[in-house]
LODRENDO-715117 format. One record per residue (C-alpha): x, y, z. Coordinates in pm, whole numbers, padded with zeros to 5 digits, always signed. Example, Ala and Ser with C-alpha at 12.3 -4.5 7.8 and 13.67 -1.06 7.14 Angstrom:
BEGIN
+01230-00450+00780/+01367-00106+00714/
# end
This chain:
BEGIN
-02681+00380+01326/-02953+00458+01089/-02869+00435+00717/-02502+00425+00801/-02194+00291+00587/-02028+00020+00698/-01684+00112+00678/-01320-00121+00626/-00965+00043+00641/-00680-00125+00509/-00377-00015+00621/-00557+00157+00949/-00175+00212+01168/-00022+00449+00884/-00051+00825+00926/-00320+00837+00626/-00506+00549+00834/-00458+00719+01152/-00612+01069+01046/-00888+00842+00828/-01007+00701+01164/-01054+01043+01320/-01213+01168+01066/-01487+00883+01045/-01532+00892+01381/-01694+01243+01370/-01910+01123+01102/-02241+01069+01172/-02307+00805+00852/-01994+00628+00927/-01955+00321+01112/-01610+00165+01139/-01661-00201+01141/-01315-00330+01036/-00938-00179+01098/-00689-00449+00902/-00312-00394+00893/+00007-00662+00847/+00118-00622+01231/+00021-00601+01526/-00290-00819+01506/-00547-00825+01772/-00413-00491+01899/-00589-00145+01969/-00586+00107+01742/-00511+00388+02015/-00184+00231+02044/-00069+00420+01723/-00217+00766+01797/-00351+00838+02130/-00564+01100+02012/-00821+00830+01928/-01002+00720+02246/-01301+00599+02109/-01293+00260+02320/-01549+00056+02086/-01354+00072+01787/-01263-00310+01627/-00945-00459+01711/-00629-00476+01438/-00722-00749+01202/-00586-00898+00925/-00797-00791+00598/-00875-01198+00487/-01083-01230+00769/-01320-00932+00659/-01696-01070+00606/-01746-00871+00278/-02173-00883+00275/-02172-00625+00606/-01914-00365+00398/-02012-00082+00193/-01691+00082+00190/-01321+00012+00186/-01049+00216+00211/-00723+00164+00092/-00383+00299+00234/-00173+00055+00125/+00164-00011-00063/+00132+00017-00414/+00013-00275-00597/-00174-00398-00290/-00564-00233-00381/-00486-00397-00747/-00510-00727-00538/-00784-00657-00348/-00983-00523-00618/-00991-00848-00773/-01129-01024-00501/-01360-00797-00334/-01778-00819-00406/-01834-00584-00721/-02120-00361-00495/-01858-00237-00236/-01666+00079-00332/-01310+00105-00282/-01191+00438-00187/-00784+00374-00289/-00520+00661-00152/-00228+00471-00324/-00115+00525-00703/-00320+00188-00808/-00576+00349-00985/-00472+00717-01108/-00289+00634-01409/-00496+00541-01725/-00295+00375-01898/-00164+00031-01756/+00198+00063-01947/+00203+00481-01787/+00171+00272-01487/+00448+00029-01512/+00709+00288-01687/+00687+00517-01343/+00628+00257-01075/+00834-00011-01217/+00608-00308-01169/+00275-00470-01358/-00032-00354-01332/-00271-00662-01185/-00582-00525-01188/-00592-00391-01574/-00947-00521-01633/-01074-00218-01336/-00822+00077-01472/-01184+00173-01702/-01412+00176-01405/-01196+00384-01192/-01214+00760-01137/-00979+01008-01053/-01147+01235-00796/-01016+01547-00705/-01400+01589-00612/-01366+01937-00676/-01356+01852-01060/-01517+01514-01068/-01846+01584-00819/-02108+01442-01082/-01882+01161-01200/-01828+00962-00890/-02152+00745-00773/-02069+00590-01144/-01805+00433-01068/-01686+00129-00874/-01347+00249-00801/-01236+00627-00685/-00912+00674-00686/-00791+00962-00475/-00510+01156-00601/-00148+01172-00476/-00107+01514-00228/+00143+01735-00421/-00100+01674-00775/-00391+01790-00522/-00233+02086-00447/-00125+02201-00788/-00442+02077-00978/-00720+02338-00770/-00548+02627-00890/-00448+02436-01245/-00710+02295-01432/-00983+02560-01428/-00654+02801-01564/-00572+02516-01844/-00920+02450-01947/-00995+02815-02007/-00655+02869-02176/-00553+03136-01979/-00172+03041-01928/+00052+02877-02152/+00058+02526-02104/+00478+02431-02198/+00585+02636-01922/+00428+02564-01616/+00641+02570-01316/+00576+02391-00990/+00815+02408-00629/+00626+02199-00351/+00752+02176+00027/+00645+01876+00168/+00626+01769+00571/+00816+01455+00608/+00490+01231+00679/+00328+01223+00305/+00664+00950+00302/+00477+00694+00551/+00606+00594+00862/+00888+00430+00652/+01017+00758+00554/+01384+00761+00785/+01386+00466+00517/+01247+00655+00161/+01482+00977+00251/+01835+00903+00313/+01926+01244+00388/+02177+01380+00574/+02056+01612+00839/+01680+01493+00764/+01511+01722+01052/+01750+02001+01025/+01761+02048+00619/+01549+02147+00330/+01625+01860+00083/+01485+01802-00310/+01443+01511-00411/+01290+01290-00748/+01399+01577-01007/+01271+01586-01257/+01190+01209-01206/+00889+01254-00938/+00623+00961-00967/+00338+01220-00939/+00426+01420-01242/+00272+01131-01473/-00089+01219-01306/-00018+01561-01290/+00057+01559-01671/-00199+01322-01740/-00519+01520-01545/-00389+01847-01745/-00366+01723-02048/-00756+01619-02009/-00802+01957-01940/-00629+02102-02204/-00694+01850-02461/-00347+01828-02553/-00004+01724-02436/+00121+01907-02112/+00432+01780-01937/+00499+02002-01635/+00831+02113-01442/+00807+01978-01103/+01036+01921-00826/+00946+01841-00456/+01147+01909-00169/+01124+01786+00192/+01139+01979+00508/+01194+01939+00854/+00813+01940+00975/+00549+01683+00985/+00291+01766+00824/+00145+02006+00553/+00248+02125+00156/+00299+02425+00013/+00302+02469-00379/+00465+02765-00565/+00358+02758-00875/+00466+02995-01170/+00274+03092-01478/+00295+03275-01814/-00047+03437-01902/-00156+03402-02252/-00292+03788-02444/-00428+04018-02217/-00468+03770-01910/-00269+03892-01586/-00220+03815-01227/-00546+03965-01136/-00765+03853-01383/-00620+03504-01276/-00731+03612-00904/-01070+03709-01017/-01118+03400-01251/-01010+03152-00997/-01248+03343-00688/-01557+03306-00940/-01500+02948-01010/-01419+02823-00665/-01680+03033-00540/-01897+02710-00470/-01661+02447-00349/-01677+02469+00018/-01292+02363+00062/-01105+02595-00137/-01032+02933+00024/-00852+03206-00210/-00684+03460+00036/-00659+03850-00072/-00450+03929-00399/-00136+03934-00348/-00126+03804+00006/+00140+03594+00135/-00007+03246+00249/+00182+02928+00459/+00046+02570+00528/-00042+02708+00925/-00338+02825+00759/-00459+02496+00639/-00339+02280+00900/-00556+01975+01052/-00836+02060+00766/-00980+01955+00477/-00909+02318+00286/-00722+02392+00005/-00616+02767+00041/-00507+02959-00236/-00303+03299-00327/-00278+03468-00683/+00006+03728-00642/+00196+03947-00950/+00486+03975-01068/+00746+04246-01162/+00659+04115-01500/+00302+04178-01646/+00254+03829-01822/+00371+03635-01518/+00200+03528-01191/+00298+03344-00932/+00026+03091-00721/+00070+02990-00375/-00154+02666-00278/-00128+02523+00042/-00271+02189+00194/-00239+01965+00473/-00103+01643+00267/-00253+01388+00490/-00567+01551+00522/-00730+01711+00167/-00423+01513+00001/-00525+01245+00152/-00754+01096+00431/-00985+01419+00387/-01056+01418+00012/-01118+01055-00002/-01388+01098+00289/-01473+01391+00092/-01538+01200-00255/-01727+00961-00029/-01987+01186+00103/-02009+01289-00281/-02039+00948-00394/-02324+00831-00164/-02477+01200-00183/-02418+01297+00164/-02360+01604+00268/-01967+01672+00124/-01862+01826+00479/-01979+01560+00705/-01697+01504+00942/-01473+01722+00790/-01545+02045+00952/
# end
């Protein structure tokens, strides 16, 4: 393949693996040259998801055995703490593409405080970026390390930031209720959610406590050059995939819901994956699903300085697998849709 990548996946049999793989496989600059995972070494990948039949993909191997001068790029679903390891071992000119928390914090004690462990890698934290590629398009070929952001901060950012830099909402009470698909857990997640009633129940869960809101808090406080701390709880439901964010707002002076709408079209109006549907229009995550779009909806409220936003995503796609193939295409200035249409 002319002037292709050479591509490594760690942690190639999770879902975020799985839908990584499919995606690179309609890529035309991608070429898959390593799959590494713990288990089920030697193995084919199309035992995990029959969907891929692409017969010469590489067998399951184990990621020490990677020959590091034929990769370009490695992606990381793993654990967290595991791309802090790698990181420190890997040749400097090969970017790591990480989908774990790793790398989103800024701050190395931030880190430890919400994931309860050391940061290993403290010496990389300054050449990292976080790439919603949306907001950091010109940033990313700089830097050795992109991490990709967690899928509920994806979803709440798009419609965020642009509102926070332009001081259109007041920043100490913004309000955010995301409905998650049970897979954004891992395959693990009978494990993560103890639940009673798991597939037949709408459960919350890490109030007020969620690891995410330290990125979300830290990426709008960038934007709004001061202290934000958000309201955020997450809830589970009994489907598989997809997230949908409701999000409430208090303008600030003579800002309102459709102003917000009109605001929000103009600045989106160039990024190919964001989609804002008709004011006021009611949107679900069946509109997103199996894509790489983030689809938005500014609706009123019976109260003039309010307004509610509806963002929808498909986590494992543009919260995951899809915006890190995404801030790759960016990165190596391809074209960004290349096997994500």
């Amino acid at each position: 393949m002319k002037d292709s990548l050479n591509i490594a996946i760690a942690g190639a049999t999770g879902y975020v693996g799985l839908e990584l793989i499919k995606i690179l496989l309609k890529h035309p600059k991608a070429n898959i040259i390593y799959l590494c995972a713990r288990r089920s070494l030697g193995r084919s990948i199309t035992m995990f998801d029959k969907k891929i039949k692409k017969k010469n993909l590489p067998k399951i191997s184990d990621i020490k055995k990677i020959n590091w001068n034929k990769v370009n790029v490695l992606f990381t679903s793993l654990p967290n703490g595991e791309a802090q390891k790698i990181a420190n071992r890997i040749p400097s000119n090969i970017k790591l593409i990480d989908l774990s928390a790793d790398f989103r914090l800024n701050d190395h004690r931030i880190y430890k405080k919400w994931y309860k462990k050391d940061h290993n890698c403290k010496k990389f934290i300054n050449k990292s970026i976080y790439a919603i590629t949306e907001f950091s398009r010109n940033k990313l070929n700089n830097h050795r390390i992109i991490a990709c952001p967690g899928c509920y901060p994806t979803s709440a950012q798009i419609p965020l930031i642009p509102l926070v830099e332009k001081r259109m909402i007041n920043v100490n009470n913004i309000i955010i209720d995301s409905k998650s698909g049970y897979s954004g857990a891992g395959r693990n997640f009978k494990k993560k959610f103890l639940f009673k009633n798991l597939f037949d129940s709408v459960s919350a869960y890490g109030i007020g406590s969620h690891r995410h809101m330290a990125e979300i808090d830290q990426e709008l406080s960038k934007a709004s050059k001061r202290k934000i701390n958000v309201f955020f709880t997450p809830h589970i439901l009994p489907m598989f995939r997809g997230i949908l964010s409701t999000i409430y707002l208090e303008t600030i002076g003579k800002n309102n819901a459709k102003k917000i709408y009109k605001f929000l079209k103009q600045y989106h109006k160039n990024n190919f994956f964001v989609k804002i549907a008709k004011f006021n229009t009611p949107i679900g995550t069946g509109d997103v699903m199996n894509t790489n779009y983030c689809k938005l909806s500014i609706c009123k409220d019976r109260k003039k300085n309010k307004v509610i936003i509806i963002s929808a995503i498909d986590n494992l796609i543009k919260g995951a697998s899809g915006q890190a193939v995404q801030n790759m295409n960016v990165a190596y200035h391809l074209n960004e849709t290349l096997g994500l249409q």
